[in-house]
C-alpha positions as CSV (number, residue, x, y, z in Angstrom):
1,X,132.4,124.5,98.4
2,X,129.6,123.3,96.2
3,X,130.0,120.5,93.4
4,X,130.6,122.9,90.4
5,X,133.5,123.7,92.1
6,X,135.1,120.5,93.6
7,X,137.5,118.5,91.1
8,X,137.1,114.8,91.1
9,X,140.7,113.8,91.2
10,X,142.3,112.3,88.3
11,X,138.8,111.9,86.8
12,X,138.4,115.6,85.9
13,X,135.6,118.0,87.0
14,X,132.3,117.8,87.9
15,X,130.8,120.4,86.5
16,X,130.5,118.8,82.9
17,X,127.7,119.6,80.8
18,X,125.0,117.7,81.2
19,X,125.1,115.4,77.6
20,X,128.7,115.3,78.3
21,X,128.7,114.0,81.9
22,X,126.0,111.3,80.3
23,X,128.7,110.4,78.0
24,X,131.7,110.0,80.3
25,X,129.7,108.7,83.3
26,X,128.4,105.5,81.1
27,X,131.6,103.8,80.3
28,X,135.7,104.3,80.3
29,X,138.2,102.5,77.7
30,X,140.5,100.6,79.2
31,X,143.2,98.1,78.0
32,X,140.6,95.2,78.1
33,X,137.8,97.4,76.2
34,X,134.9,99.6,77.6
35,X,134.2,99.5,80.8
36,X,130.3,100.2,81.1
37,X,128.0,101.3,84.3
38,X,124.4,99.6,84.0
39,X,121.8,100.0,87.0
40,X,121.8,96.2,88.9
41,X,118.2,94.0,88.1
42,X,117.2,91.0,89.1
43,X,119.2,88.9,87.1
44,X,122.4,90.1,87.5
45,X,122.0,90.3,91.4
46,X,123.9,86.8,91.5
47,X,126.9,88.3,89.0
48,X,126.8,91.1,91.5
49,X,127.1,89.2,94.8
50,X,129.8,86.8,93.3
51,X,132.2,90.2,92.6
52,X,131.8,91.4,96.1
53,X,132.3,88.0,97.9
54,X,135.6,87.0,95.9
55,X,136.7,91.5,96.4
56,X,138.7,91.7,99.2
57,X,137.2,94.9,100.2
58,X,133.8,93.5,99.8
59,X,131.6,93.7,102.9
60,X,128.4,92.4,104.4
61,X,126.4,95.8,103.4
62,X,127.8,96.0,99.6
63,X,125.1,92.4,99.2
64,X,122.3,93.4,96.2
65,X,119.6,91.9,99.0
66,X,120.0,95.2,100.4
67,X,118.7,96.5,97.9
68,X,115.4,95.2,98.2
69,X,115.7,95.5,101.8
70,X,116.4,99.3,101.7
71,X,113.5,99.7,99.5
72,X,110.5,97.8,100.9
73,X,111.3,98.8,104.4
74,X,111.5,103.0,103.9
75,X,110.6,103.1,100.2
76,X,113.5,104.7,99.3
77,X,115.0,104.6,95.7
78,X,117.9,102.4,95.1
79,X,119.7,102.9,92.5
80,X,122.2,100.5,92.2
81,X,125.5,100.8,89.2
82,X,127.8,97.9,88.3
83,X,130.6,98.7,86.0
84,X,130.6,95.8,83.6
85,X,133.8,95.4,81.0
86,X,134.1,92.2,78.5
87,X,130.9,90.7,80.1
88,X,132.3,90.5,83.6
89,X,131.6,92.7,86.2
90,X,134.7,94.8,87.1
91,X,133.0,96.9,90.1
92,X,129.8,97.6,92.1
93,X,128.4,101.1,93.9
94,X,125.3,100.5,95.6
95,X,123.2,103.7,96.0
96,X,120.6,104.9,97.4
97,X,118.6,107.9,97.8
98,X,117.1,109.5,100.4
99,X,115.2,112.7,100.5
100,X,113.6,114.5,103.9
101,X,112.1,117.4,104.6
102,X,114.1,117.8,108.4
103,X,117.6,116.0,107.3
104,X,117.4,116.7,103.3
105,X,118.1,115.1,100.3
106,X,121.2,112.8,100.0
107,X,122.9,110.0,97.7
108,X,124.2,107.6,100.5
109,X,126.3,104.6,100.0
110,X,125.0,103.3,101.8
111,X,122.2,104.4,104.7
112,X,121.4,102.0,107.7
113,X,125.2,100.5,106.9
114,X,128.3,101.2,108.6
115,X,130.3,100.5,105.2
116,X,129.7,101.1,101.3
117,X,131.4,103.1,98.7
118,X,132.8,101.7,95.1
119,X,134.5,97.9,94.7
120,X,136.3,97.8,91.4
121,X,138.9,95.4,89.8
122,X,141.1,98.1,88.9
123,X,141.0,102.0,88.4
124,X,138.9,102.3,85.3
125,X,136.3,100.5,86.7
126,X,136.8,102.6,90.0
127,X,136.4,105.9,87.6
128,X,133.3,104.5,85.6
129,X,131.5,104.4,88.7
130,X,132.8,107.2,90.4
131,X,131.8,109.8,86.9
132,X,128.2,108.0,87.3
133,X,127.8,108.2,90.7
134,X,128.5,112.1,90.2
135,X,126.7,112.8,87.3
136,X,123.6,110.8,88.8
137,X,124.2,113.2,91.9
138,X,124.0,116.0,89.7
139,X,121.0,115.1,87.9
140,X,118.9,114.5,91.2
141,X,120.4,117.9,92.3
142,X,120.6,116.6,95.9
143,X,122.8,118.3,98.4
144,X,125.5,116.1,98.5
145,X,126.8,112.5,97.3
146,X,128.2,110.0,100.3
147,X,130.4,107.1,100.4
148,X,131.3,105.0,103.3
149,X,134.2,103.9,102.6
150,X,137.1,102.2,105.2
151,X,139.8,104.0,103.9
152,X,140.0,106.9,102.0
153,X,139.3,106.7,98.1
154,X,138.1,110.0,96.6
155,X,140.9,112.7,97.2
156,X,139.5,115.7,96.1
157,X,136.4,114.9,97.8
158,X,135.8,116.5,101.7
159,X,136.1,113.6,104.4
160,X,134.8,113.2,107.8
161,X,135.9,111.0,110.2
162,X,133.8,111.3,112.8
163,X,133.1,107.2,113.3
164,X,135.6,104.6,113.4
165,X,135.1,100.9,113.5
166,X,136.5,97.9,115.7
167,X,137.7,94.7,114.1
168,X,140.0,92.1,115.9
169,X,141.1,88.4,115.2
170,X,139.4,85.5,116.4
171,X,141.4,82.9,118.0
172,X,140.3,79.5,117.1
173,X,141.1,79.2,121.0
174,X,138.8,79.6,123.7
175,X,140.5,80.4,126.3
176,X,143.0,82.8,124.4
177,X,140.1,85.0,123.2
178,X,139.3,85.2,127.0
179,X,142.5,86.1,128.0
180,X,143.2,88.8,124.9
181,X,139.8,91.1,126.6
182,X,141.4,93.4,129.3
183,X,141.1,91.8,132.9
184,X,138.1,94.7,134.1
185,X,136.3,93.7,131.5
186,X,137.1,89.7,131.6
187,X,136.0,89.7,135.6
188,X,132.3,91.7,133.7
189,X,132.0,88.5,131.3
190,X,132.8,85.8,134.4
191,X,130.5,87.4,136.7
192,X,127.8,87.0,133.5
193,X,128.4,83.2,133.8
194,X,128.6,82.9,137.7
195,X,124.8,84.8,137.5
196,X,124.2,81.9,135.3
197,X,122.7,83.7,132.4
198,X,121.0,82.0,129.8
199,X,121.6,82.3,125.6
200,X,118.5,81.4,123.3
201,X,118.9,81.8,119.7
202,X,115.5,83.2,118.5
203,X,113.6,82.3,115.5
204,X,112.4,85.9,115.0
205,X,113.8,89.6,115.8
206,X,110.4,89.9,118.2
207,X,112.5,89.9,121.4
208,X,115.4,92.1,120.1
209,X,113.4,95.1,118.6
210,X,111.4,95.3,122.2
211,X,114.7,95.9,123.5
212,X,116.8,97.6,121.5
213,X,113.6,100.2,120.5
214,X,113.9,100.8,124.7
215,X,117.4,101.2,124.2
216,X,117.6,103.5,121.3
217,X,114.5,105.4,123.3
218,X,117.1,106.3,126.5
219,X,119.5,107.4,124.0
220,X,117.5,109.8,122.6
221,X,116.9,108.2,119.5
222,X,114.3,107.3,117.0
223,X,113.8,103.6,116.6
224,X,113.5,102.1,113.2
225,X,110.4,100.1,112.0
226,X,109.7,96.3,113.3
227,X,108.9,95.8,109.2
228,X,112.7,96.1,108.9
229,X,114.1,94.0,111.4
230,X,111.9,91.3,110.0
231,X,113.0,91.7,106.7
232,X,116.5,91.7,107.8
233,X,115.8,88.1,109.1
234,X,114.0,86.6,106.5
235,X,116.5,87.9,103.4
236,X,119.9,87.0,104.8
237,X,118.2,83.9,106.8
238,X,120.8,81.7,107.9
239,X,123.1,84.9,107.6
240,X,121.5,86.5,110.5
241,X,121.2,85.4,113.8
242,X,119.1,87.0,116.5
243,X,120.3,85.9,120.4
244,X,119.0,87.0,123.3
245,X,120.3,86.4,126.8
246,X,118.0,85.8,129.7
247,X,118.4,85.9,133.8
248,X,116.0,84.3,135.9
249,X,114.1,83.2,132.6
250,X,113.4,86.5,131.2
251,X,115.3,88.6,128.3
252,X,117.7,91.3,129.7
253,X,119.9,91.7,126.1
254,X,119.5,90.6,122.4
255,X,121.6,91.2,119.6
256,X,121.1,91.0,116.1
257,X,123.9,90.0,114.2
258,X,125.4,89.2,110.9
259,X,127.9,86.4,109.3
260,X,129.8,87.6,106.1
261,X,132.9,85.2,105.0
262,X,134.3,84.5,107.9
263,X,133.5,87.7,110.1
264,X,130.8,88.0,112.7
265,X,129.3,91.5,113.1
266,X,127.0,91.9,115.7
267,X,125.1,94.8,114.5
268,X,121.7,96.3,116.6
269,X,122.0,95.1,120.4
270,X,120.1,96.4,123.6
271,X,119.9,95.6,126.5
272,X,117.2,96.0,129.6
273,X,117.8,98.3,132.9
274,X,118.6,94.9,134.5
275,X,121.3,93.7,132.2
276,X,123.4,96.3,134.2
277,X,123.6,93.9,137.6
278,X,124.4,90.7,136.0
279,X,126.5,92.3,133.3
280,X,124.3,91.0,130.4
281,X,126.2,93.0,127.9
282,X,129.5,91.6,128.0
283,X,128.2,88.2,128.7
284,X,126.4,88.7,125.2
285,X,129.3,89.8,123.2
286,X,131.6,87.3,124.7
287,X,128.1,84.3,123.5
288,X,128.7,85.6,119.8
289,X,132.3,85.5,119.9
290,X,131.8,82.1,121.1
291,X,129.4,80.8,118.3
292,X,131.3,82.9,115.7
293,X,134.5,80.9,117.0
294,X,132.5,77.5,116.6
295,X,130.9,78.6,113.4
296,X,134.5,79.2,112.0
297,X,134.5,82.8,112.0
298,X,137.9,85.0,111.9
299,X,137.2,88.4,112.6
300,X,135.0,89.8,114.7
301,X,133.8,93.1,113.4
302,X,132.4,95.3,116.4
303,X,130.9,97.6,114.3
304,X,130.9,101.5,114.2
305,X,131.2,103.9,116.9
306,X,131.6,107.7,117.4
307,X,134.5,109.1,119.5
308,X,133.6,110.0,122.9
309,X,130.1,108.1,123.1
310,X,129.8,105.2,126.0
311,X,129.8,102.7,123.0
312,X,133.6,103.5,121.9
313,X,134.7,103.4,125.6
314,X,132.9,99.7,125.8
315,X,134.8,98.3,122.9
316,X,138.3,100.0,123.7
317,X,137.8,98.4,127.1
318,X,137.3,95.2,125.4
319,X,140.6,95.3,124.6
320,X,139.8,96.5,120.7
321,X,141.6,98.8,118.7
322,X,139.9,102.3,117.0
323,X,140.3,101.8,112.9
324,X,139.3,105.9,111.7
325,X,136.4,105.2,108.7
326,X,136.1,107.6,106.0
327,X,133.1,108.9,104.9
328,X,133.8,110.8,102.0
329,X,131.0,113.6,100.4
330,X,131.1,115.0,96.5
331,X,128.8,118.1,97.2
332,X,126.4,119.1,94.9
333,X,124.3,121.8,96.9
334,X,125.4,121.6,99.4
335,X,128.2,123.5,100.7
336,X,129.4,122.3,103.9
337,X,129.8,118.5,105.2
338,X,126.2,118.2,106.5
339,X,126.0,117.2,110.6
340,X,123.0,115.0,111.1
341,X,124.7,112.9,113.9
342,X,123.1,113.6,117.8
343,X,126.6,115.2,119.0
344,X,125.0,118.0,117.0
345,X,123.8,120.9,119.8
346,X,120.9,121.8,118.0
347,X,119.5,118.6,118.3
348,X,120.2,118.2,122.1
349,X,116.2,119.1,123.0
350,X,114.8,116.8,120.5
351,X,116.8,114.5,122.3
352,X,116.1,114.7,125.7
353,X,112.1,115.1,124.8
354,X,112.7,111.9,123.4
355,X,114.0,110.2,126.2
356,X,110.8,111.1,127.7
357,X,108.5,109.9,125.8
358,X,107.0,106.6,126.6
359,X,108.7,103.5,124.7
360,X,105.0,102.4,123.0
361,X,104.9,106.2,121.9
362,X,108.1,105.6,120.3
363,X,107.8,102.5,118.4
364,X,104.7,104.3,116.7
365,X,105.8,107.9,115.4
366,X,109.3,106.5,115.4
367,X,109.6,105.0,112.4
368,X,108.8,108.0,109.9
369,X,111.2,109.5,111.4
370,X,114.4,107.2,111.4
371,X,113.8,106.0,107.9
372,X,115.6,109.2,107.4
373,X,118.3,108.9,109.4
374,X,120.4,106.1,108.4
């Protein structure tokens, strides 16, 4: 069912008249005044980041450096709405659009991220940027509009849940953050210390992307640019921590991760043919657990899976629990949930031509292609 048909909830239709959706879209009276939606700049990025740090459903990907991340490093348009009421800010969407030939055009909140979706203060700041987020849809005339939201917020929207995510405790504890990962998968992270691995934190994201751009080449899939990974590093600096784990002095895993609050999400890891042997990969995840724990950290946030993939059966075996996500569309165009994920068959000999092509090969025409996929 296409846009003009879908109801937004308690916030009316969406097929409004174009002056009119302009009108409603831009601000909402509420008992403390209007609430208005402006488009984020420069100086408001720190208002911005203050409201999501102190939301308790703010997250690592709703930061306004991702902003200029997402932009310089697959020139797509950002277009990023705070809803501001009184002078404070009451709510944030960050959005951003991304338009392909092969995958289509798309309002994501937010691509290359495993959350986004609105943070508001209360319900009229939650509608402000909801009607705006619509009527910005609408305007583009893309095919649909897509939040990535935890749990569900937009009921008269259509949902898919096709990832979930992993999140667990960490135990200030040692030992009892050993002892909570399922015993087949403990005896995988003791055999990674009896081979006597090694952990270097790098200084750069050099080591990771020539691994993970191997990985992400047996899978099938299109690596993302080495421009990105680098940017990654140098915006959330001190935020972002690249370590890589080496056997007999040479790298066999790396993993890119980042520190929000007090979770740890270790975010794009690979790992080499010989990680397998010495069980690099557990080894790893157990090292950032470890520095998270020292660092202070509380959660650690495993990040997003699809059911049935070998990556969900890792993490359920290390003992973590499967929280659905909700990834919600307003459709505009389009008129089905659109299926870009690789479970799709009609992608299946894309794939596996991939997975033959040699990694250098990849790293090259990769790039184009994966700025659309995120």
């Amino acid at each position: 069912m296409g846009g003009r048909d879908q109801t937004l909830g308690a916030v009316g239709r969406a097929s409004l008249d174009a002056q009119e959706a302009t009108d409603r879209c831009s601000q909402t009276v509420s008992g403390d005044g209007v609430c208005v939606a402006n488009s984020l700049d420069s100086r408001n990025c720190g208002r911005w980041n203050d409201f999501v740090l102190n939301h308790p459903d703010g997250t690592f990907f709703h930061l306004a450096e991702w902003q200029n991340v997402l932009s310089k490093a697959f020139a797509h348009r950002t277009r990023y709405l705070y809803a501001e009421c009184g002078g404070r800010v009451v709510g944030v969407l960050p959005l951003v659009e991304v338009k392909s030939l092969l995958f289509g055009h798309a309002l994501i909140s937010t691509p290359f991220c495993v959350y986004g979706g609105i943070l508001a203060s209360d319900e009229w700041a939650r509608r402000t940027l909801e009607r705006a987020a619509c009527d910005l849809a609408q305007r583009l005339r893309v095919s649909y509009l897509e939040m990535r939201n935890r749990r569900r917020q937009h009921p008269g929207w259509q949902c898919k849940e096709l990832y979930v995510t992993f999140r667990r405790p960490i135990d200030p504890d040692s030992e009892r953050n050993m002892l909570a990962i399922p015993r087949k998968q403990r005896a995988m992270v003791r055999k990674g210390i009896q081979k006597q691995l090694q952990v270097q934190i790098d200084a750069d994201a050099d080591r990771m992307y020539a691994i993970y751009s191997e990985s992400v080449r047996n899978l099938g899939t299109p690596v993302f640019s080495r421009r990105y990974v680098r940017l990654l590093r140098d915006t959330f600096s001190d935020r972002c921590e690249v370590l890589t784990v080496l056997h007999d002095r040479l790298p066999v895993a790396s993993v890119l991760s980042f520190y929000f609050r007090d979770e740890v999400l270790p975010y794009y890891g690979g790992s080499t043919p010989a990680a397998r042997g010495v069980a690099a990969n557990d080894f790893m995840y157990w090292q950032v657990m470890e520095r998270a724990r020292e660092r202070g950290a509380k959660i650690f946030d495993f990040g997003r899976s699809k059911r049935g993939t070998g990556s969900f059966d890792f993490k359920t075996h290390w003992g973590f629990d499967p929280e659905p996500l909700c990834y919600e569309y307003f459709l505009v165009k389009a008129r089905e949930i659109p299926n870009v994920s690789p479970t799709n068959a009609k992608y299946a000999g894309l794939i596996g031509l991939w997975r033959r092509l040699p990694v250098p090969v990849t790293r090259l025409i990769g790039p184009p292609i994966a700025r659309h996929l995120g």
